[in-house]
N, C-alpha and C positions, 0 to 999 in steps of 0.2 A: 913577474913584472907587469904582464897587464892588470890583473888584480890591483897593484899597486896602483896605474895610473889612473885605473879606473875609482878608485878612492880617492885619489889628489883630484883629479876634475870637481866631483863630488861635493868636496872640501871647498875648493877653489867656489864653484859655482854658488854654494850659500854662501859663501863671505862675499863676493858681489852682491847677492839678493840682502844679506845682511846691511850692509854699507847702503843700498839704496832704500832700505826701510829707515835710516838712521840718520839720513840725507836729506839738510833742508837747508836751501840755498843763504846767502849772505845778501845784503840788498844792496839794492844794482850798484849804488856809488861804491859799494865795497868789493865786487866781484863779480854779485850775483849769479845768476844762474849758470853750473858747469853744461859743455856744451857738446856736440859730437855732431860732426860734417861730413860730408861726402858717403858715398854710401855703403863703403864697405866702413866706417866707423860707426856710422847708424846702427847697421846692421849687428854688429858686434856690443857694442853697446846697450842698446836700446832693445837689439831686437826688432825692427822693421823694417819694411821696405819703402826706401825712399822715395821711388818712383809712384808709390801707391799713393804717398801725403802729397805729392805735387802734385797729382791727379784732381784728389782732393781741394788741392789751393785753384785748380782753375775753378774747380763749379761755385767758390768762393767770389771769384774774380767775375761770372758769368750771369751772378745771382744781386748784388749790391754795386752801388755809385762808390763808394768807399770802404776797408775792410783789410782784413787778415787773416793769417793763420799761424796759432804758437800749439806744439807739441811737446809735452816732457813724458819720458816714460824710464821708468827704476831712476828717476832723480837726472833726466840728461835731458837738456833741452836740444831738442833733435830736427826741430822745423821752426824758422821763424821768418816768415813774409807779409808784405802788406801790400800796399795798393792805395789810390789816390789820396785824401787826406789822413789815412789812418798811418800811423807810425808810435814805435815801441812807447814812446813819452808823450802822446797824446791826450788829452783828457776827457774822450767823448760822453754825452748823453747814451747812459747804456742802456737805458728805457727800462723796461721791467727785469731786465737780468738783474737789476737792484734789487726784486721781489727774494731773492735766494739770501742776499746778504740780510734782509730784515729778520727773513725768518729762521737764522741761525745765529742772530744777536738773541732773538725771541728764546732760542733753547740755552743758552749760555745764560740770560737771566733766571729763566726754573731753577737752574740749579743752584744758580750762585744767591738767589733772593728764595727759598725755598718756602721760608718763614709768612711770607707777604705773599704768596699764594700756593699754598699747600694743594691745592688740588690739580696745580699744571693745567695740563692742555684740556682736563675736562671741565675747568674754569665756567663758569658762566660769568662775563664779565661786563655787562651791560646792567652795573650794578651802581651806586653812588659809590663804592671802594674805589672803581677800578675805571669808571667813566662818569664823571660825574655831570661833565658836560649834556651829555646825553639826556637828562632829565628836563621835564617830565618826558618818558617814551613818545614817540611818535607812532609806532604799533607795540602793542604788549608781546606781541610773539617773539621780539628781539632780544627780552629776557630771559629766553631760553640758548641763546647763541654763545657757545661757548669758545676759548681760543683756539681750539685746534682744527674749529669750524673755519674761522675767518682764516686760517692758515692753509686750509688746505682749500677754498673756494668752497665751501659747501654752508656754510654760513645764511643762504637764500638769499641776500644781495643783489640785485639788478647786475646781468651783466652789462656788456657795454661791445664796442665797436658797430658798423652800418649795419650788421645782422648778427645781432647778439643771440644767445643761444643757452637752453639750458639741457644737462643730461642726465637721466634720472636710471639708476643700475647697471651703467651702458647701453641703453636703451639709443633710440633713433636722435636726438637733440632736438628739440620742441625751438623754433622759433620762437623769439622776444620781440615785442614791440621798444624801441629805444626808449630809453629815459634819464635823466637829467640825471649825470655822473659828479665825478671829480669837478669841482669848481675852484681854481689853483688861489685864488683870493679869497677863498674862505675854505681851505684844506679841509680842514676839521671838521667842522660841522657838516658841508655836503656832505663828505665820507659817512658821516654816522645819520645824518638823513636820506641817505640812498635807500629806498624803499625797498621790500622782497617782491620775489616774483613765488617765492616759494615757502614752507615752514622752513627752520633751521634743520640741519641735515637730511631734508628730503631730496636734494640734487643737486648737481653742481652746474656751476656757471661761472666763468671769468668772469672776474671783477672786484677791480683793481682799488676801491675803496677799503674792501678787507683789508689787506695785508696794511692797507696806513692807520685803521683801526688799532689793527696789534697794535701796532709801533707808537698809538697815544697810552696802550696801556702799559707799553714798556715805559714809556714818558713817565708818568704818575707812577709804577713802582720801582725807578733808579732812579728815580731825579735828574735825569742826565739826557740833554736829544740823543736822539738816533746815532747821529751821526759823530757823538763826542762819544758814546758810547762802544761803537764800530772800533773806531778810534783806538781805544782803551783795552780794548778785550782782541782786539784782531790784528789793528794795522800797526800797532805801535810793535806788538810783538814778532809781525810776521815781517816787521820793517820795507812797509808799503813808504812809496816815497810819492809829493804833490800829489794825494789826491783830495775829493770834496764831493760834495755833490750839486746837481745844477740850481742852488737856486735863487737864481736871477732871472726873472723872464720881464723884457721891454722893462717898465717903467717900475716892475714891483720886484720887491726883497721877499722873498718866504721868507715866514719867520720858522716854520720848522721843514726838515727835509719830510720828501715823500715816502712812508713806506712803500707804497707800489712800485719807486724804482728811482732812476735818474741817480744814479749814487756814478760817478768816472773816477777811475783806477788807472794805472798803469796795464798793459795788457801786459807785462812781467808780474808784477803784483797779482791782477787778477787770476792768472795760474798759481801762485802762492796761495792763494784763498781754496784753487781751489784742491791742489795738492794737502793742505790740513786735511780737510774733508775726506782725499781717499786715503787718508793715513787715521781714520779714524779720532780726528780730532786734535792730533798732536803737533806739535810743533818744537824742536830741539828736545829740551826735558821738562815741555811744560802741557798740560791736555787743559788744551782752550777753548772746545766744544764738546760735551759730551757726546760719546759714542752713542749711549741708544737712542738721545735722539736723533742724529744722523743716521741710526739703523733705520730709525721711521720714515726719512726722509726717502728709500729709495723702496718706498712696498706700501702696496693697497694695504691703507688701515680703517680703522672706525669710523674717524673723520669722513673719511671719503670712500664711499666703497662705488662711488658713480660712475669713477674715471679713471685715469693712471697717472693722479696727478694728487700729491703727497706734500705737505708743509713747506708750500712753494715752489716743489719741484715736479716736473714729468718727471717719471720713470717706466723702467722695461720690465720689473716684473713679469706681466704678461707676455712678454716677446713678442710685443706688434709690431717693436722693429728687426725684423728678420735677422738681419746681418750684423747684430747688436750683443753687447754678454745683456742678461737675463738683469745684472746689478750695476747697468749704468744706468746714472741719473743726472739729467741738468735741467737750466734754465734757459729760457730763451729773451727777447727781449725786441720789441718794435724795429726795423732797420736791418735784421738778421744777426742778432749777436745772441753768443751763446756760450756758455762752460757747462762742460762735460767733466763727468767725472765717473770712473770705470775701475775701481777699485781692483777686480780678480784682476786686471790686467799690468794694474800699476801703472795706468794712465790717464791725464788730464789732457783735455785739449780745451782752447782758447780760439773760436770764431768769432771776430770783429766783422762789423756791420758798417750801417749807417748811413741815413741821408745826410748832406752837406751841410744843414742846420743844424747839426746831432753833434758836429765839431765846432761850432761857434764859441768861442773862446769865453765870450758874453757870460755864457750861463755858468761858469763854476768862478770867472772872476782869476782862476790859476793862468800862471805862465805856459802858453804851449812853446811845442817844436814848432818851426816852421813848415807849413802845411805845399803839399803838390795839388795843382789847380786841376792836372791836366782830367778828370774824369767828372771836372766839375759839370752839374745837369745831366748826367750819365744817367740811362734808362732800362733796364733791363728789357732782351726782347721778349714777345710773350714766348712760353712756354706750354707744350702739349704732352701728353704722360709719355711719349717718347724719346721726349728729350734725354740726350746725354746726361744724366748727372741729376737728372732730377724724378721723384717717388713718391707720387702721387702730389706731384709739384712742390713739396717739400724738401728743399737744399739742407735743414736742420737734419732731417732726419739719415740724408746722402750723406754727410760729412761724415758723421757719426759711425754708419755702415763702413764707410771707405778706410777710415782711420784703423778702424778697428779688423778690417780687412788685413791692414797693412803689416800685422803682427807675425812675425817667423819665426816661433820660439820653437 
């Protein structure tokens, strides 16, 4: 008899793990995401501890003016909270967490346009094919810049923010003098006139022109924006509902979206995006991103051997985040937004951000929910590496830890 039951468990327990690999939710008007509460359901379901993710949602609540936190793990959405203007049908400025969706539209064109550029990511695409814009060069050294350069930051690109930085083999980060970035009224061409500070693959550095780069050369080989493109290959099938990207700023129209980011989703959706991903691609019975480039996505490759930062995405390879599996990888984004994604564990998580300009209704033009004032001009206090919650002042890095903490398989 034990024997026996010790085989029906057995049984029983892959056809759960089966059903959650084959589990991909219906969009929100239709059902959406199945759900599990309280924490002996949690617990049963999902496998965590509840009390660990609300741990979690304070340093959420501790760290940003506005924000949230969504969890799904084996297909059950198990944590779903927000805080001041963030809420589930929102449509914020997700800042650079846009950078992840570019460049996994970027890998779905390799395959699907294989013809139109045969050599993928070792491209050199600062070419009259592939930018024609571009000419005559501004430095010859940029003809050597291929995509998986501009994909992963190693490209040599100026970076950017009040103390820009570059890092050469993992080496100390060389200080940058600032220099004349993104110009929102002339996308394109600032982007592609962003000066180096470095050769192509000699080091990495943020900056946030690359990845809008890709995404002119995805332009010129689908014929299609960014963002019709997104559209077409991700949201229509993952059945993302209202979303767009921001661009309306004051008095002017972009004419094309940014690659470097500003793409707003549904924070349901957004976990849809990013559930594909730790499902290798797939979605119901259709594989919508290839797997190995997703495999590149979460591990120090050629592109970038400077950093731990891969075709738009940090990852843990290296385990610099202690309390991390070795094969999470996400994005972050201005404001404190982020998707994770933790594939051995069979879990995504979704960290909403954002300053109170980041939900301005203005920039994508969409219908929101109605927004709560009350944490409007909300400031974080400072923080010292002692703080509760926070790791080497990094809340990106805390969440990630805790979440992943909170597993009790």
């Amino acid at each position: 008899m034990t024997t026996l039951l010790r085989s029906l468990t057995v049984v029983l327990t892959l056809t759960a793990f089966t059903r959650a690999a084959d589990y991909f939710p219906p969009p929100d008007s239709k059902g959406g995401w199945r759900t599990a509460t309280g924490a002996k359901e949690v617990r049963e379901k999902a496998g965590l501890d509840l009390q660990r993710l609300e741990d979690a949602f304070k340093i959420c609540e501790n760290t940003t003016p506005n924000g949230g936190l969504l969890v799904v793990r084996h297909g059950w959405l198990v944590f779903e909270k927000y805080f001041g203007r963030a809420s589930r049908n929102a449509n914020p400025d997700m800042a650079s967490t846009g950078k992840a969706f570019t460049s996994i539209a970027c890998g779905i064109m390799l395959k699907e346009f294989h013809d139109k550029i045969p050599q993928g990511l070792d491209t050199k695409v600062f070419t009259e094919k592939y930018l024609p814009e571009a000419f005559p060069l501004d430095d010859p050294r940029k003809a050597d810049i291929t995509l998986g350069q501009l994909l992963s930051m190693s490209a040599g690109t100026w970076g950017e923010g009040q103390t820009p930085s570059g890092t050469v083999n993992g080496g100390k980060p060389q200080p940058l003098a600032p220099k004349p970035g993104q110009n929102i009224r002339d996308l394109d061409m600032s982007s592609i006139r962003v000066p180096l500070w470095t050769a192509p693959g000699a080091g990495y550095s943020y900056s946030s022109p690359s990845p809008h780069i890709a995404s002119i050369v995805l332009r010129h080989i689908t014929g299609m924006e960014l963002q019709d493109y997104i559209r077409k290959k991700l949201g229509d099938p993952m059945g993302w509902e209202s979303w767009g990207y921001c661009l309306h700023r004051g008095d002017y129209d972009m004419p094309h979206a940014n690659g470097a980011g500003s793409i707003a989703v549904h924070a349901t959706d957004a976990l849809r995006f990013g559930w594909c991903l730790a499902h290798d691609g797939k979605w119901n019975n259709q594989q919508l991103v290839p797997p190995d480039y997703i495999a590149l996505c979460k591990k120090v490759t050629k592109y970038n051997p400077h950093s731990p930062f891969s075709l738009q995405f940090e990852h843990n390879e290296r385990g610099q985040i202690l309390g991390a599996a070795r094969d999470a990888f996400y994005k972050t984004g201005a404001g404190g937004f982020c998707i994770y994604v933790v594939p051995s564990l069979d879990l995504v998580i979704y960290k909403l951000g954002g300053k109170d300009n980041q939900y301005d209704h203005a920039l994508t033009g969409l219908p929101q929910t109605e927004q709560k004032h009350d944490r409007d001009g909300w400031e974080p206090k400072p923080r010292t590496a002692f703080d509760e919650g926070s790791q080497n002042g990094d809340s990106t890095w805390r969440v990630l830890e805790m979440v992943c903490g909170a597993v009790r398989d």
